[in-house]
VOGU-3710 file (C-alpha; in Angstrom, 3 decimals, decimal comma):
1> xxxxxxxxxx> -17,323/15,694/-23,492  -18,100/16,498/-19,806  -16,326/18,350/-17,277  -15,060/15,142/-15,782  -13,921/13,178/-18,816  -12,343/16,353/-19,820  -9,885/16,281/-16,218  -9,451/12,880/-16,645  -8,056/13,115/-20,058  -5,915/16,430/-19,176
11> xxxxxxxxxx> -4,636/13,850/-16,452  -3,097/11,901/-18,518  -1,804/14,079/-20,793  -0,306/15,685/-17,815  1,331/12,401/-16,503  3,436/11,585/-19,972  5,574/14,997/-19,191  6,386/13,398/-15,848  6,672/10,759/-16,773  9,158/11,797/-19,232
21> xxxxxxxxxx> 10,572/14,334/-16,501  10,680/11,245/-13,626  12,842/9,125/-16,185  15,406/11,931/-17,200  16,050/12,755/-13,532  16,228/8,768/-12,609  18,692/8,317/-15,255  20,874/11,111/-14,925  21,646/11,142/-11,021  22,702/7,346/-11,333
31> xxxxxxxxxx> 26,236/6,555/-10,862  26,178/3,309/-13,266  23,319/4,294/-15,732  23,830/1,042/-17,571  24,281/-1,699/-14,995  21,245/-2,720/-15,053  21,436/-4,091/-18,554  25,183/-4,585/-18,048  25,237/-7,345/-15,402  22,400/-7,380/-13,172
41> xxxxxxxxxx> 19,716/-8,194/-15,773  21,924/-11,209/-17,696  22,262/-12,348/-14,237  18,948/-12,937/-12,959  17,820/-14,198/-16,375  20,749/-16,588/-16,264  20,268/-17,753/-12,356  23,843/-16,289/-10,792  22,680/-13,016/-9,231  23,372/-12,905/-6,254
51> xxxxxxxxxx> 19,999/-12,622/-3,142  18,076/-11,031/-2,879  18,003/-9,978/-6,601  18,287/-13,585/-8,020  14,603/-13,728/-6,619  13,134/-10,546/-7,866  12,841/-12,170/-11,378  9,395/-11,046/-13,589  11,107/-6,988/-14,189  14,248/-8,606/-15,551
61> xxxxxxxxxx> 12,710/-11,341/-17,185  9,979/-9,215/-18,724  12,302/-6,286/-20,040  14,605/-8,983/-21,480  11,901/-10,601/-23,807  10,673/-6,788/-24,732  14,514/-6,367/-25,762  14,759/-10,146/-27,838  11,361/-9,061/-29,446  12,118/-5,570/-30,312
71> xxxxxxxxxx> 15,468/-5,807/-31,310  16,867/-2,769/-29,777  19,913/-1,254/-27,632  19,410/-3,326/-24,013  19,999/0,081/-22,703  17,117/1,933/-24,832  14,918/-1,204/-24,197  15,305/-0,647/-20,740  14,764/3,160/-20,709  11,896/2,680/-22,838
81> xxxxxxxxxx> 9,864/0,188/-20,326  10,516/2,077/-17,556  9,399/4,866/-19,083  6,240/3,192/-19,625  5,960/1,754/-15,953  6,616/4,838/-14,682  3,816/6,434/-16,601  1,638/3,356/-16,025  2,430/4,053/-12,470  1,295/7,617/-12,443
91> xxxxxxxxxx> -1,656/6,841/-13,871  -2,706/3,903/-11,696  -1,756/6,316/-8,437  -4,510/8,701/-10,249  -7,368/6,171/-9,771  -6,334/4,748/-6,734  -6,729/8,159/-5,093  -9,973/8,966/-7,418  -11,761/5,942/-4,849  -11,990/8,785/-2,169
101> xxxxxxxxxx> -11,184/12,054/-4,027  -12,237/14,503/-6,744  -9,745/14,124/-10,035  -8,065/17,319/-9,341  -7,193/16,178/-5,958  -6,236/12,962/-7,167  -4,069/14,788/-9,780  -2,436/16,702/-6,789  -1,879/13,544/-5,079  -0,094/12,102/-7,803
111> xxxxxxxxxx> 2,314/15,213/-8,516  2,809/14,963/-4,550  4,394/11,621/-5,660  5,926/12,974/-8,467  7,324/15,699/-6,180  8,805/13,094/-3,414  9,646/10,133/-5,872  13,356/11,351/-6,569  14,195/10,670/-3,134  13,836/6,720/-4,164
121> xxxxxxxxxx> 16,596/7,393/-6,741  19,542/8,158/-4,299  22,656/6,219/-3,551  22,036/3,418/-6,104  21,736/1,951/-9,788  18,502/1,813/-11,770  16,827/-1,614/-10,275  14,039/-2,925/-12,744  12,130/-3,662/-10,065  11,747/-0,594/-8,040
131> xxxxxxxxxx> 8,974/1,076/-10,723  7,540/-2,225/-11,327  6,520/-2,414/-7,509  5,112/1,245/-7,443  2,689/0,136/-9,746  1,782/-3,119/-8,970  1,434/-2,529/-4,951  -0,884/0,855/-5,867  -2,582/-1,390/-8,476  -3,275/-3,608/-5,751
141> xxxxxxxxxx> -4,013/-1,351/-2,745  -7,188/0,048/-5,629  -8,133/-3,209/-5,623  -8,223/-3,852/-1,695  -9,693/-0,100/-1,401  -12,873/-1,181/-4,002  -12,864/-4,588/-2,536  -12,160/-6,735/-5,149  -10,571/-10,022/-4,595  -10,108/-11,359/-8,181
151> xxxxxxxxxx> -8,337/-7,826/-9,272  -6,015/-8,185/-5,409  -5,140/-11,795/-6,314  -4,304/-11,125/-9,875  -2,327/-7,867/-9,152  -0,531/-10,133/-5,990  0,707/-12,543/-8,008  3,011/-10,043/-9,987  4,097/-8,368/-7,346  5,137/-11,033/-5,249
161> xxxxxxxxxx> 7,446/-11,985/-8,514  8,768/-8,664/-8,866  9,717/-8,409/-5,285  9,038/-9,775/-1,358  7,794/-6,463/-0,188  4,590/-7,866/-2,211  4,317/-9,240/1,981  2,736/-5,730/2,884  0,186/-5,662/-0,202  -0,874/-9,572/1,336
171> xxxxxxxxxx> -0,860/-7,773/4,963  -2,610/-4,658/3,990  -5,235/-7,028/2,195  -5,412/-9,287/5,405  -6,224/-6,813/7,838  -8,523/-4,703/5,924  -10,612/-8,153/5,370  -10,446/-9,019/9,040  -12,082/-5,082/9,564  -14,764/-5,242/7,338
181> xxxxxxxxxx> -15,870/-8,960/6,752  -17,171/-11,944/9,259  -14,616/-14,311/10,407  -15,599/-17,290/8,539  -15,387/-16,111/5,322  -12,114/-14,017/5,625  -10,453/-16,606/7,802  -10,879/-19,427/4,943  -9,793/-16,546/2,024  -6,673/-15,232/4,201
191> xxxxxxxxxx> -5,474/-19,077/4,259  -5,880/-19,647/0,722  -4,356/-16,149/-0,477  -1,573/-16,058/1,859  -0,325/-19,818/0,650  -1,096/-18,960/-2,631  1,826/-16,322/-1,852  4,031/-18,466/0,043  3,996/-21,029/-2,718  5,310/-18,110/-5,085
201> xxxxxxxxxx> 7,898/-16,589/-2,884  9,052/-20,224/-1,481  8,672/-21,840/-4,760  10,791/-18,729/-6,411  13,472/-19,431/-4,049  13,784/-23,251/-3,910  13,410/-23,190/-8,382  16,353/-20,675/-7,698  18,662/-22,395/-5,242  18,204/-20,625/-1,626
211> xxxxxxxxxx> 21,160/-18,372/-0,659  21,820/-16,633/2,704  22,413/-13,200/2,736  23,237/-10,392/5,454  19,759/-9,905/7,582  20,283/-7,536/10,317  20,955/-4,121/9,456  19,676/-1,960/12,440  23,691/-1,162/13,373  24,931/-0,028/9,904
221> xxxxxxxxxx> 21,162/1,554/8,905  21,858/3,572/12,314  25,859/3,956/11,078  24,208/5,391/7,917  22,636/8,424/10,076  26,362/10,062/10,253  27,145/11,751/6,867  29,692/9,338/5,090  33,604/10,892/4,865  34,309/13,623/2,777
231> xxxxxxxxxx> 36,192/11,696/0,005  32,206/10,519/-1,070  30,653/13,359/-3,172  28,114/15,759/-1,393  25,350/13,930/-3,148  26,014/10,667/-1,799  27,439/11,343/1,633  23,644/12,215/3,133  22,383/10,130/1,529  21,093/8,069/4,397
241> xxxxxxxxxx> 18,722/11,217/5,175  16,326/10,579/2,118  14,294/7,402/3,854  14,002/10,464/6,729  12,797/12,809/4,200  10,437/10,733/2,572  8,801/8,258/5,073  8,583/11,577/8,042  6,640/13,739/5,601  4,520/11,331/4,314
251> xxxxxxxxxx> 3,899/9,675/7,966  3,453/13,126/9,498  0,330/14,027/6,848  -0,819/10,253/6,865  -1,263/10,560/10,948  -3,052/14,328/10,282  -5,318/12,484/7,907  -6,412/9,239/9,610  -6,926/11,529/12,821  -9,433/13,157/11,240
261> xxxxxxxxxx> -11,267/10,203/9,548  -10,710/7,815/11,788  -8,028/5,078/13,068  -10,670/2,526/12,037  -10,946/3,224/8,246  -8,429/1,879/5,581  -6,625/5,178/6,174  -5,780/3,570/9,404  -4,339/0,244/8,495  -2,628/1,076/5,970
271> xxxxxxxxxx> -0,880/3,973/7,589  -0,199/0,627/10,329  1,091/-1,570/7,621  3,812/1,031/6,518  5,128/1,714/10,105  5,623/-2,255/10,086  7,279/-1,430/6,289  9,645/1,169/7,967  10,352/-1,039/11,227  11,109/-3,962/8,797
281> xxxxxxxxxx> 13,807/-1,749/6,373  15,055/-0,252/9,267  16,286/-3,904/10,805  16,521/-5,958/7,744  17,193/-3,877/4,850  19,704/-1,100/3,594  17,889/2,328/4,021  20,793/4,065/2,618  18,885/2,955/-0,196  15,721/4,277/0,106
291> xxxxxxxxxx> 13,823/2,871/-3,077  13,304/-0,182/-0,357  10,134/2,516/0,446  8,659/2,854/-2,576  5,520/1,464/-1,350  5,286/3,909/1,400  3,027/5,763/-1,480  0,498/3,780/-1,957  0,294/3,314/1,442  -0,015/6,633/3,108
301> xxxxxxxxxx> -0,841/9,397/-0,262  -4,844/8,789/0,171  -4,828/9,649/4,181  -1,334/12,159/3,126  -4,235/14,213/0,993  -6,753/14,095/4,174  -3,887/15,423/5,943  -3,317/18,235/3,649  -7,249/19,477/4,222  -8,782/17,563/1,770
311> xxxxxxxxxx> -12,264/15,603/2,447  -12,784/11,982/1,187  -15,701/10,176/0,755  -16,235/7,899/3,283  -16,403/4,500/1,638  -14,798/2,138/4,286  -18,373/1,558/5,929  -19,115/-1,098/2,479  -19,228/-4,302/3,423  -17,077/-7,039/1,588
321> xxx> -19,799/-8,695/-1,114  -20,358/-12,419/-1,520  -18,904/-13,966/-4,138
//
């Protein structure tokens, strides 16, 4: 066994402890532990969740045929496949940042995430989704970083049924094929892709009977900057800090990193597509909730590492191949 295979496998060994240690601490600190296979799964399954959630269908969905075939607790179903996303998620972070890095820098990348993940878990109940989307948008930022469309398209489609921020995976795509390919060809490929996800997300919604919900946040997300009053525990009363926390350390080492590449790299839009991510959850979504920044990861850990010292290989300068 070489060197290499021998870090890659230590890798994941590595990632089941914590993965194991990510899914203690995410079920522990939550207030309901068990709503999630309480209410809001039998919900969405059944059609009368309320939006946004009645639309973020394949996690519930999925998780309740794994507990029909398996027989088991809903609650230790649950546990058990999030386990497994979680690790899954790990892993797929690993050779995401192995595209520009050496595996023990991508194995420092990934306990960076490991490190800043817990953040996501604050001031909520376990969603199904919020795992699922860590590994489907870094499954499908590897697959815009190596260029290939089938593996983007394939990986889009599940994340844009897990959850609408699947938008900035189609974004990140768009603009990194408008920066490296002719016009032509990624003119006619954005159009098809990008109905291709409007028919999911629109056809999701009108299968599902379209329901209004509360839009603009900007006054309470800016209301959620004061600490809440002191009858909410400690825990919970900053806890509209932790978007703060997580998106200004990550952005800080993600603008460090793409300095020193190069604004013009993939470093570069994708450290543009999650300022659009934070503008967007800052005026339509709850940030007290900051698992609505999950993707934040994917999108800023490779030009994060830069940031930290390390040297990629500079791969953005391959062109897009025919196909």
């Amino acid at each position: 066994m070489t060197a290499k295979s021998r870090q890659a496998w230590s890798a994941l060994l590595l990632y089941v402890g914590v993965a194991v240690a990510l899914g203690f601490v995410d079920h522990r600190v939550r207030r309901f532990a068990d709503h999630a296979v309480t209410a809001y799964i039998p919900e969405v399954v059944s059609g009368t969740a309320e939006p946004p959630g009645r639309y973020r269908i394949l996690a519930p969905f999925f998780i309740d045929a794994v507990q029909g075939a398996v027989g088991l607790p809903p609650l230790i179903t649950f546990l058990v496949v999030r386990l497994a996303v979680i690790y899954a998620a790990l892993v797929a972070m690993h050779f995401y940042l192995r595209h520009w890095y050496d595996s023990f820098t991508a194995m420092a990348g990934t306990l960076l995430l490991s490190a800043l993940l817990p953040l996501t878990f604050t001031n909520s109940w376990a969603h199904p989704d919020s795992m699922f989307e860590l590994l489907f948008f870094t499954g499908g930022a590897l697959a815009i970083a190596r260029r290939r469309d089938g593996w983007f398209v394939a990986w889009l489609v599940v994340a844009a049924l897990n959850r609408e921020t699947s938008a900035f995976l189609l974004l990140l795509w768009m603009w990194d094929r408008l920066g490296t390919s002719a016009w032509p060809a990624a003119a006619s490929r954005i159009a098809i892709v990008g109905a291709l996800w409007a028919g999911i997300t629109g056809g999701i919604r009108w299968a599902r009977g379209f329901a209004h919900y509360q839009y603009w946040m900007l006054p309470a997300n800016l209301a959620s900057l004061r600490p809440l009053p002191a009858n909410f525990d400690p825990y919970v009363r900053v806890s509209g800090y932790m978007w703060l926390l997580l998106s200004g350390t990550l952005v800080a080492l993600a603008a460090l990193g793409t300095r020193r590449v190069g604004i013009s790299t993939y470093f570069g839009r994708s450290l543009g597509v999650a300022c659009l991510l934070l503008a967007t959850g800052l005026t339509i979504s709850s940030v007290i909730e900051s698992r609505i920044f999950t993707p934040l990861f994917p999108l800023l850990l490779p030009a994060a590492l830069a940031g930290l010292g390390a040297v990629p290989e500079q791969r953005d300068a391959t062109p897009w191949r025919a196909r």
